[in-house]
C-alpha positions in Angstrom: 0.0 0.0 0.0 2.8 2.2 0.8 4.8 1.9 -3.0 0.9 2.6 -3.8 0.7 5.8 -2.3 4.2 7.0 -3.6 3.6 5.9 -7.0 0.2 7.9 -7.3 2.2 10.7 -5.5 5.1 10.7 -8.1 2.2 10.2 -10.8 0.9 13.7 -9.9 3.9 15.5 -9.8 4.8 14.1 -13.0 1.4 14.9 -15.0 1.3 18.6 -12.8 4.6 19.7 -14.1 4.1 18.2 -17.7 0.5 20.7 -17.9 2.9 23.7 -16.2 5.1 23.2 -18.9 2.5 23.2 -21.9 1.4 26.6 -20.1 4.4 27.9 -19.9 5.4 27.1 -23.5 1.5 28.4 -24.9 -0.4 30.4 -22.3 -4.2 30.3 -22.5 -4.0 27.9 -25.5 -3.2 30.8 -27.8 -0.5 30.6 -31.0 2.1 33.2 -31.7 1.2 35.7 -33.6 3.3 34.9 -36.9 2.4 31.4 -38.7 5.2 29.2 -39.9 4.8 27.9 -43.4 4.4 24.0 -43.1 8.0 22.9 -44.5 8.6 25.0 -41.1 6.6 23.5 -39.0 7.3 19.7 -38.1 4.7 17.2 -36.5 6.0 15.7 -33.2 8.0 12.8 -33.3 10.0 14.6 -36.2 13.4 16.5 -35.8 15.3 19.0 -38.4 18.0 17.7 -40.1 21.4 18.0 -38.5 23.4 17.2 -41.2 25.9 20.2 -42.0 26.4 21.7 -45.2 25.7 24.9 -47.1 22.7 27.2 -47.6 21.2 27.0 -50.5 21.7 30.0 -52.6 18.1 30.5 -53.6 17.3 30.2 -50.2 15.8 33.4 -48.5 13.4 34.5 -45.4 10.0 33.7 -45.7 8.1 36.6 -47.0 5.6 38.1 -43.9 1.9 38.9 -45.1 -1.1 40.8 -43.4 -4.5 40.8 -44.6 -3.8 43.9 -46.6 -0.6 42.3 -48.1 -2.5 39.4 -49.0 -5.6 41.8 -50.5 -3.1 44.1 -52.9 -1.1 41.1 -54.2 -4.2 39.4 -55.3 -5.7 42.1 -57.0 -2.8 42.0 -59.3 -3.5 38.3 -60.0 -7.4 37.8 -59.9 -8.8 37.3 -62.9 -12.5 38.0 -62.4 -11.4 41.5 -60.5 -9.1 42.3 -64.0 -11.2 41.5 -66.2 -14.1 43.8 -64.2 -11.6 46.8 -64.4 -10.4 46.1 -68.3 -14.8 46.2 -68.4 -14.8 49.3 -67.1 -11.7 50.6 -68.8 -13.6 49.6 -72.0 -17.1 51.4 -71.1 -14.8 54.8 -70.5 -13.4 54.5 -73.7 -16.4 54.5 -75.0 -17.6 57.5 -73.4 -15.0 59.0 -74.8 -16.0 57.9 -78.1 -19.2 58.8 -77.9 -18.4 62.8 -76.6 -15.8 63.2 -79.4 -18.6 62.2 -81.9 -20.8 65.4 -80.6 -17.8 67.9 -81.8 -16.8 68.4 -84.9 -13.8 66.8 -87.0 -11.2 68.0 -89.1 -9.9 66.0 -92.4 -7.2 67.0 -94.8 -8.3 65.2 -98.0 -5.5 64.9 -100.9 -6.6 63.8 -104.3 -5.6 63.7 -108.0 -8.5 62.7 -111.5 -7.4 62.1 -114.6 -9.9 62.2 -117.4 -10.0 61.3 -121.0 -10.7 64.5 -123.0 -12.5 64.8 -126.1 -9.3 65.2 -128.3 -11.0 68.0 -130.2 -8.3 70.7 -131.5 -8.4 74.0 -129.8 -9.9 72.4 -126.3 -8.2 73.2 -123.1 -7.8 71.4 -119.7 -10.5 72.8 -118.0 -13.2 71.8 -120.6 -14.9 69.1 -122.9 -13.6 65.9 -120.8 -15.7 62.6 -121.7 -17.4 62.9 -118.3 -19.2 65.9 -118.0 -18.8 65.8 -114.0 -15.1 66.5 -113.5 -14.0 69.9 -114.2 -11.2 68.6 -116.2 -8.6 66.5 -117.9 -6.2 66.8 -114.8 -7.9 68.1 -111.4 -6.0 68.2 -108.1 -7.7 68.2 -104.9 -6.0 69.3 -101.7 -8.7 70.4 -99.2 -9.0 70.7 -95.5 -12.4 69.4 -94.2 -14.3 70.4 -91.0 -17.5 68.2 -90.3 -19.7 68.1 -88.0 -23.6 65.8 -87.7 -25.9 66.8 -85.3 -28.5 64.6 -84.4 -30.8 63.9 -81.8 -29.1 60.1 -81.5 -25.8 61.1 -80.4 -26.9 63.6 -77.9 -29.1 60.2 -76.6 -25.8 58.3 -76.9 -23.9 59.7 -74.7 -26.6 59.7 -72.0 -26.4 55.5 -72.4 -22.5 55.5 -72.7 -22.1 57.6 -69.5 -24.7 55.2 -67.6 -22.8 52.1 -69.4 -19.5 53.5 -67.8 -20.9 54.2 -64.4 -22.6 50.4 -64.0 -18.9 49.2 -65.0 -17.0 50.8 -62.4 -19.8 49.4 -59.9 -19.5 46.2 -61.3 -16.1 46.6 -60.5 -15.8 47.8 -57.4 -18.4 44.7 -56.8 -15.5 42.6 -58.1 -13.0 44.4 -55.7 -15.7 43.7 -52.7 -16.0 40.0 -53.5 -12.5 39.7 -53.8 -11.9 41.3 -50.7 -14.5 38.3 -48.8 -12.8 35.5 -50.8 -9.1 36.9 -49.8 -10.3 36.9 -46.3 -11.6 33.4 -46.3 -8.6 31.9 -47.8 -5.9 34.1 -45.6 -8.1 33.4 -42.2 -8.6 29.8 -43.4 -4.9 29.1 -43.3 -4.5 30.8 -39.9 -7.3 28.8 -38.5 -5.8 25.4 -40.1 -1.8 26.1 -38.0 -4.4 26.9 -34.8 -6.3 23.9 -35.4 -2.7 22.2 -36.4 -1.2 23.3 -32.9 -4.7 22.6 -30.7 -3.9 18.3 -32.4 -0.1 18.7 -31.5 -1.4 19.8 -27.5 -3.9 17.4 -27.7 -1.3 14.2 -28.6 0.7 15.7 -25.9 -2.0 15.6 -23.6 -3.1 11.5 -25.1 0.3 10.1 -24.6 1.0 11.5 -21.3 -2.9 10.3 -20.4 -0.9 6.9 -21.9 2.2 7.1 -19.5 0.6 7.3 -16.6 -2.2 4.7 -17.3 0.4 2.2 -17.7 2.6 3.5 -14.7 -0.8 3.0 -12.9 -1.4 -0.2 -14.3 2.2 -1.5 -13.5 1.3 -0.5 -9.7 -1.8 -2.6 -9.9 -4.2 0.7 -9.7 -6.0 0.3 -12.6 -7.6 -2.2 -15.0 -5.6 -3.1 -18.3 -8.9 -1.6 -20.2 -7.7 2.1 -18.8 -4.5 1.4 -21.0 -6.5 0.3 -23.8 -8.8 3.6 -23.8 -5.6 5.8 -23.3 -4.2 4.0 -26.5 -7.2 4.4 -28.6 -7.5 7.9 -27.6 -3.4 8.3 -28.6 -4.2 6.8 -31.6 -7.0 8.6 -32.8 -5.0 11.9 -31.4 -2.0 10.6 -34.3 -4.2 10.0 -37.0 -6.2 14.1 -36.2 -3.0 15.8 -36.1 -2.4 14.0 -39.6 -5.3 15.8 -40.7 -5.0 19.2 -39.7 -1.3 18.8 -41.4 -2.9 17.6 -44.4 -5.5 20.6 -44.5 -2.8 23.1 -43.0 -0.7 22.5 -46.0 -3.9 22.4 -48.3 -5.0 26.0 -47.2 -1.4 27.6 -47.2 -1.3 26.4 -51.1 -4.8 27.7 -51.6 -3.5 31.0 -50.4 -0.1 31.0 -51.8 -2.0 30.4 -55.8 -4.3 33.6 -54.5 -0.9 35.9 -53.8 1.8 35.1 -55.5 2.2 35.0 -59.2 5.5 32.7 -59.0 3.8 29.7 -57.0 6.0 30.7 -53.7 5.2 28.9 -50.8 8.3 30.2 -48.4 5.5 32.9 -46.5 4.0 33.4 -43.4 0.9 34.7 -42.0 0.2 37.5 -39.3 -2.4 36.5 -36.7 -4.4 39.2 -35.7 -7.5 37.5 -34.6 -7.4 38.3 -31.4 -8.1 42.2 -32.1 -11.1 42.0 -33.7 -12.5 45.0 -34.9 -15.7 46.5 -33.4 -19.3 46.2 -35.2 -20.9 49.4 -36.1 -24.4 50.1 -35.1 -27.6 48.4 -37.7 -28.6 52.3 -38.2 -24.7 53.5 -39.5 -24.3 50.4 -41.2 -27.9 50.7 -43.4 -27.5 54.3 -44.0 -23.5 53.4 -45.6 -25.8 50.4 -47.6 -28.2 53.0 -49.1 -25.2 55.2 -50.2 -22.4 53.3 -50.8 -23.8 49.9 -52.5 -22.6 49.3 -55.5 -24.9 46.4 -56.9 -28.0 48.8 -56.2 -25.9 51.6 -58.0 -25.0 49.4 -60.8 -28.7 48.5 -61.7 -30.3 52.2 -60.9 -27.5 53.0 -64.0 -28.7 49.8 -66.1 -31.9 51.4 -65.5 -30.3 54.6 -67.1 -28.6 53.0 -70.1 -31.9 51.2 -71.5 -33.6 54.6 -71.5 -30.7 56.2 -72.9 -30.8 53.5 -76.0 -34.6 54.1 -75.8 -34.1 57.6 -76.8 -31.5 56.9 -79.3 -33.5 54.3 -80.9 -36.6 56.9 -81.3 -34.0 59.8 -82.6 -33.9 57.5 -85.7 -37.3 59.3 -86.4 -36.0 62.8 -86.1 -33.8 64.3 -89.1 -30.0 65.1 -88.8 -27.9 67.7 -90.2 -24.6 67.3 -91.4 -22.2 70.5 -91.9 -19.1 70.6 -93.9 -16.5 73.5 -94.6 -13.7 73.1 -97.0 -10.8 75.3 -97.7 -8.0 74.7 -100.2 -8.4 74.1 -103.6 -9.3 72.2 -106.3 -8.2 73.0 -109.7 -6.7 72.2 -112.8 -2.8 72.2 -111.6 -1.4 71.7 -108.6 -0.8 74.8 -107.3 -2.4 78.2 -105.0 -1.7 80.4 -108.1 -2.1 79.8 -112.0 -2.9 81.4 -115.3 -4.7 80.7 -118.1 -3.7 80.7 -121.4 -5.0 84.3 -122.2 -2.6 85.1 -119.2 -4.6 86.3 -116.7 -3.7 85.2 -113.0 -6.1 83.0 -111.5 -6.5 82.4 -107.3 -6.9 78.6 -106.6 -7.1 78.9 -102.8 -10.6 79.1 -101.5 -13.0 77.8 -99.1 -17.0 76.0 -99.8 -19.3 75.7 -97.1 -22.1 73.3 -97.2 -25.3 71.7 -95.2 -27.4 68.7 -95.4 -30.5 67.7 -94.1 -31.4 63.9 -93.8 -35.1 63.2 -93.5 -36.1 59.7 -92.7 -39.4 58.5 -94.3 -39.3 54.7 -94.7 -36.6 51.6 -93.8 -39.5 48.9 -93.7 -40.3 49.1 -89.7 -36.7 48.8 -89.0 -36.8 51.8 -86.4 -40.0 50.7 -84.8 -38.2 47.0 -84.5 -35.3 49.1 -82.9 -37.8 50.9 -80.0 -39.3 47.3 -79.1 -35.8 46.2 -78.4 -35.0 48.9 -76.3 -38.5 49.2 -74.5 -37.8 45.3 -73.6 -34.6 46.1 -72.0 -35.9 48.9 -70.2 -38.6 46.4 -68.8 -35.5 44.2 -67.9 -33.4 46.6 -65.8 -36.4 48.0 -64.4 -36.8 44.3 -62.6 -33.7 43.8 -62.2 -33.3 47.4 -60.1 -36.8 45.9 -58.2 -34.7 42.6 -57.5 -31.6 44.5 -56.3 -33.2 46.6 -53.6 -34.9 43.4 -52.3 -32.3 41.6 -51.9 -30.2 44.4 -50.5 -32.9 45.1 -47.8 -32.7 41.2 -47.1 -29.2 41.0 -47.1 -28.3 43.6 -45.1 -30.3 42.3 -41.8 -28.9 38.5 -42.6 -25.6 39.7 -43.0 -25.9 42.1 -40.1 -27.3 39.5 -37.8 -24.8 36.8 -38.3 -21.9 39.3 -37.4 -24.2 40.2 -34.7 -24.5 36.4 -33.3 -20.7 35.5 -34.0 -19.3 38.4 -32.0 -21.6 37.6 -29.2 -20.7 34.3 -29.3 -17.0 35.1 -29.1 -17.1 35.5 -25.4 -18.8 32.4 -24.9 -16.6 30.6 -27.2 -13.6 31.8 -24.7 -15.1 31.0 -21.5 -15.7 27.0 -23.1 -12.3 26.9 -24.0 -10.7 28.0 -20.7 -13.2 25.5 -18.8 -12.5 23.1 -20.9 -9.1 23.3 -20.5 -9.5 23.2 -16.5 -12.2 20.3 -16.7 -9.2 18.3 -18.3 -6.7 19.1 -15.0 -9.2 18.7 -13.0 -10.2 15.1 -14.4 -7.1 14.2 -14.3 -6.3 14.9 -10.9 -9.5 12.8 -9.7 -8.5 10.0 -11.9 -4.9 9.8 -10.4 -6.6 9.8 -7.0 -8.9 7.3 -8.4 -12.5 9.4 -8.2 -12.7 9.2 -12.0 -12.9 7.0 -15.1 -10.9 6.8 -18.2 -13.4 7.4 -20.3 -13.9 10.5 -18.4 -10.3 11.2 -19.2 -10.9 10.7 -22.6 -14.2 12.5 -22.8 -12.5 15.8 -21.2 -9.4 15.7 -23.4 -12.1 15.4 -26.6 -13.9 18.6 -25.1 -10.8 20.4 -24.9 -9.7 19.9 -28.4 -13.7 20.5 -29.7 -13.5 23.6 -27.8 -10.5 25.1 -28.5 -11.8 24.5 -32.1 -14.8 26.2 -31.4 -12.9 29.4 -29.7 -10.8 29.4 -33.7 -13.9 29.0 -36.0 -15.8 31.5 -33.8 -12.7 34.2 -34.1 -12.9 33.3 -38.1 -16.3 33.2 -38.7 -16.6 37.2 -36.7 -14.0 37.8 -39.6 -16.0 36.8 -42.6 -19.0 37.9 -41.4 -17.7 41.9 -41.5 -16.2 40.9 -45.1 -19.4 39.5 -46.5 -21.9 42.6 -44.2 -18.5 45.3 -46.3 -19.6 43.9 -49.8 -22.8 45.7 -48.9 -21.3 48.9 -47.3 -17.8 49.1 -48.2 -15.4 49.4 -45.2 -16.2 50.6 -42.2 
């Protein structure tokens, strides 16, 4: 009885000083602040190689990201956010286009007819040519040319261009928004995964020392040979978790390292700042920044604008348009400002003609009414489409709003689990080395602990993407 009593005496010193030295090593369960990347971080049982030699030359310190880091190196890579801002670069341009087309343009036209004269005797060069609408056998044409149309279609056209433009740079900023939620995902995702990575590690530490001191018990005739069997079970299926969170810690840090980097590196680490959450703005703030600042509602009030724009220009087709033309140079015989005719009398080519021309439409076989039903259709369209967009930005918003609301109320909760979890396990394991408690208590405690900790990591995370999906609606706070 007495080797009894020592042994479960030098049991709890041992399994006392072993949970001290976990604290020590991670107080309150939390990771540092910086993430490894995974060839950094080696699962127990493994050591780095000792073998001497030199560096690699190619070798070099892994590169540090934050959040913000991570968000302007993928907006340099993401497709669907380039290809929203080459959009919108597009629907400028043609802005552009469309303004130049209202002001007038300037030509310089060169040209030189030949015509077969009538080979009569006594003709000259500025008469009796075979086609009686040149002015002669050799005419030279070197004009400037100012033109300008005005119609009722191009004033209507650049009404839809400028709404075109505007919906593009929503759409993009959408684009930058969603990117923004995906890049916090994937960079919080592989921050959770190390957490989740470490919280298997501490619990494998905490199963094989459950383990040792089974069998020490079991050696001193305190316990049943079925203790040892639970402990090893619960060691086992400790080995094969952590070999999971590896598996999807390495999974998430190449997820994010294709989002970032352009060259495929994988030699980074992460900056943990989880545990500084940022505060929630009140429901009234945040629906008044929704009204102003949303840029899917913006983008289909300008859809909206565009079809009536085209609805106009389409019904301009109706109206008449003017053309104006001004030319000065000259047009003449020889090539030259000055000349003189064969009587010798000096002649002034340079000059100037002015003209104007009014287009009437009268028939095109219902091709312009054809053109109006087109554009009253898409006006129908974006009109439902704005109808849709304001629903589902009312509905979004209180969702969104609410599930930031519930995980950062939950955050606290999540904490207190994980620190009574963590002294449910000390406390188990005390009662069990004094023999007021179970194995499968043991087990069950060391279970909770992991499942909590868990818990505590997801909540922090989902907090996080619940203020990136409520900004796509807002902006940033």
């Amino acid at each position: 009885m007495k080797n009894h009593r020592i042994l479960r005496f030098l049991a709890a010193l041992i399994l006392t000083l072993a949970g001290r030295a976990t604290l020590w090593a991670n107080p309150g369960g939390q990771q540092a602040s910086v993430s490894m990347s995974p060839s950094q971080a080696a699962a127990p049982g493994q050591a780095a190689s000792a073998t001497p030699g030199p560096q690699s030359s190619s070798a070099q310190a892994p590169v540090v990201l934050t959040l913000k880091d991570a968000l302007e190196r993928a907006r340099n890579l993401d497709p669907a956010y380039r290809s929203a801002l080459a959009d919108a670069g597009i629907a400028h341009e043609d802005h552009v286009q469309a303004r130049a087309s209202l002001l007038p343009g300037v030509v310089y036209n060169n040209q030189y007819i030949y015509t077969q004269g009538l080979g009569i005797p006594g003709t000259t060069l500025t008469s009796d040519t075979r086609f009686i609408a040149n002015n002669g056998v050799h005419e030279y044409l070197s004009q400037g040319n100012a033109h300008e149309v005005l119609s009722a279609g191009q004033f209507a056209d650049f009404s839809r261009t400028a709404a075109v433009a505007a919906a593009a740079r929503a759409k993009a900023e959408i684009a930058a928004r969603g990117l923004l939620a995906t890049v916090v995902k994937t960079y919080y995702g592989e921050i959770i995964a190390r957490r989740k990575y470490a919280n298997a590690q501490l619990a494998g530490e905490e199963a094989r020392r459950f383990l040792d001191l089974s069998q020490k018990l079991e050696r001193g005739g305190e316990v049943a040979h079925s203790d040892v069997i639970k402990a090893q079970l619960q060691t086992n299926d400790s080995t094969r978790a952590l070999r999971e969170a590896q598996l999807e810690m390495d999974r998430s840090h190449i997820e994010l390292a294709v989002m970032v980097f352009p060259n495929f590196n994988q030699n980074f680490s992460t900056v943990d700042d989880l545990r500084l959450p940022p505060p929630l703005p009140p429901i009234d703030e945040v629906e008044q920044q929704a009204k102003t600042r949303n840029p899917d509602l913006y983008a289909a009030m300008q859809a909206v604008r565009a079809a009536n724009g085209e609805l106009r220009a389409s019904r301009s087709a109706y109206l008449p348009s003017l053309a104006l033309d001004y030319f000065y140079g000259i047009d003449a015989n020889r090539f030259a400002v000055n000349t003189r005719t064969p009587e010798g009398q000096l002649l002034h080519n340079l000059g100037y003609e002015a003209s104007a021309t009014l287009n009437i439409p009268i028939w095109n076989w219902g091709a312009t009414h054809s053109k109006v039903k087109q554009s009253l259709i898409r006006r129908q369209l974006a009109e439902v489409q704005l109808s849709a967009a304001q629903r589902k930005l009312l509905a979004d918003l209180k969702t969104l709003y609410a599930e930031a609301e519930a995980a950062k109320v939950q955050l606290d909760v999540l904490a207190q689990s994980a620190d009574l979890a963590a002294e449910s396990v000390r406390l188990t394991n005390l009662r069990y080395q004094a023999g007021e408690a179970t194995a499968l208590e043991v087990v069950d405690a060391q279970n909770a602990v992991l499942l909590a900790r868990n818990n505590y990591d997801d909540g922090e995370s989902r907090y996080r993407l619940a203020l990136a999906a409520l900004q796509t609606l807002t902006g940033v706070f």
